[in-house]
N, C-alpha and C positions, 0 to 999 in steps of 0.2 A: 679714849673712844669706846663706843658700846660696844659689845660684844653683839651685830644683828641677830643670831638667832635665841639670843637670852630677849633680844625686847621684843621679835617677834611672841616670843612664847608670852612673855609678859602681858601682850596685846589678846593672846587669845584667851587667856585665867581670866582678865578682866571682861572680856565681851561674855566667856560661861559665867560670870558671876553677875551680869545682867541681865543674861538668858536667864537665869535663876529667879532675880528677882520680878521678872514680869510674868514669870510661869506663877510665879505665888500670888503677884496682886489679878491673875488670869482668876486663881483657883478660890480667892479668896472674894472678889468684886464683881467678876459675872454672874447674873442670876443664871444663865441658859448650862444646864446640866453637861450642854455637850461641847462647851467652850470649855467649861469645867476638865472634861476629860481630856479636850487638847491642851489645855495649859499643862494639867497634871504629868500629858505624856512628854512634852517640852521640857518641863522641869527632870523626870528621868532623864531622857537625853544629854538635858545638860550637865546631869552629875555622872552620867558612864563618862562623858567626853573629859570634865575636868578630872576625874578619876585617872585616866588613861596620861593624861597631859603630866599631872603630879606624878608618875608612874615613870615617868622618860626618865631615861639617865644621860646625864651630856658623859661621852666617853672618848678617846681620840684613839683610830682616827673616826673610829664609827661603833656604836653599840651591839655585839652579838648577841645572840639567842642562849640561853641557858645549856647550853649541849657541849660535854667536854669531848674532843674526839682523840684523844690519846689514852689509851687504857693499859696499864694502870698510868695517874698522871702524876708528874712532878711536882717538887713545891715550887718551883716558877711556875708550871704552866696552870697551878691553882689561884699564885699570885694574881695571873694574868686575867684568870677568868672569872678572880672578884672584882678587879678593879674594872671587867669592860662587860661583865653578863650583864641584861635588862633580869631585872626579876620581875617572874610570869603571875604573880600572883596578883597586882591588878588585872591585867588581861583576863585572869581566871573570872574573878570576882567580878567584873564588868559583862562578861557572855552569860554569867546567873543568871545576875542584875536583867541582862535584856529580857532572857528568858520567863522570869519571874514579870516584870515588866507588864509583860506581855499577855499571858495569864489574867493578870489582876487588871489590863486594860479591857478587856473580853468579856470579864466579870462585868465589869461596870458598864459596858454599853449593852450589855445584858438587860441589869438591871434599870437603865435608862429608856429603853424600848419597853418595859415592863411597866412603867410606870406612864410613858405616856400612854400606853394603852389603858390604862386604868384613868387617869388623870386628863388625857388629852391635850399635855402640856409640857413642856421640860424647863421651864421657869420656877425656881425655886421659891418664890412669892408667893406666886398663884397657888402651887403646889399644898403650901403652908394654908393657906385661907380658905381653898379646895375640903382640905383635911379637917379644918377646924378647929 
């Protein structure tokens, strides 16, 4: 029998890996600049979320937090808190991730209102033909 929360997680690697891939034909087949930017932010999204997901550790009876609270500690109670700590270092890497993100989405709808006020357009076509 399956183990439910390995196919549940199973269910959700595969639904971020098709969030993925409609974020890129978003990024890649829309002409409109600002579809563009939500695809692109979907796409982030969907890589902090599988980021996080690949990050889980199955532990029994439940995953702790990186924090030893016996000082100085034992070689059991180090055993202990390899075999059941989550390591924080996706979590780190994914609060960047957003941060950064987020940044470079601001940019870009920046630069997207810049342009249709120049262009009077955000269709990458017209843009192009616009231009010359």
């Amino acid at each position: 029998m399956v183990n439910i929360v390995v196919y549940l997680f199973t269910i959700v690697i595969m639904s971020m890996f098709v969030n993925i891939a409609l974020a890129l034909y978003g990024i890649l087949a829309r002409p409109s600049l600002i579809k563009k930017i939500i695809a692109l932010t979907i796409l982030g999204d969907s890589a902090n979320t599988l980021a996080i997901i690949v990050g889980y550790r199955f532990a029994e009876p439940y995953p702790s937090p990186p924090v030893l609270t016996k000082l100085p500690p034992s070689k059991s109670d180090i055993q202990n808190f390899v075999s059941v700590a989550v390591d924080p270092l996706p979590q780190a890497l994914v609060l960047t991730a957003i941060v950064i993100g987020l940044a470079v989405t601001l940019f870009l709808v920046f630069l997207t209102i810049q342009v249709y006020r120049l262009y009077g357009t955000t269709d990458v076509r017209k843009i192009a033909k616009l231009r010359g």
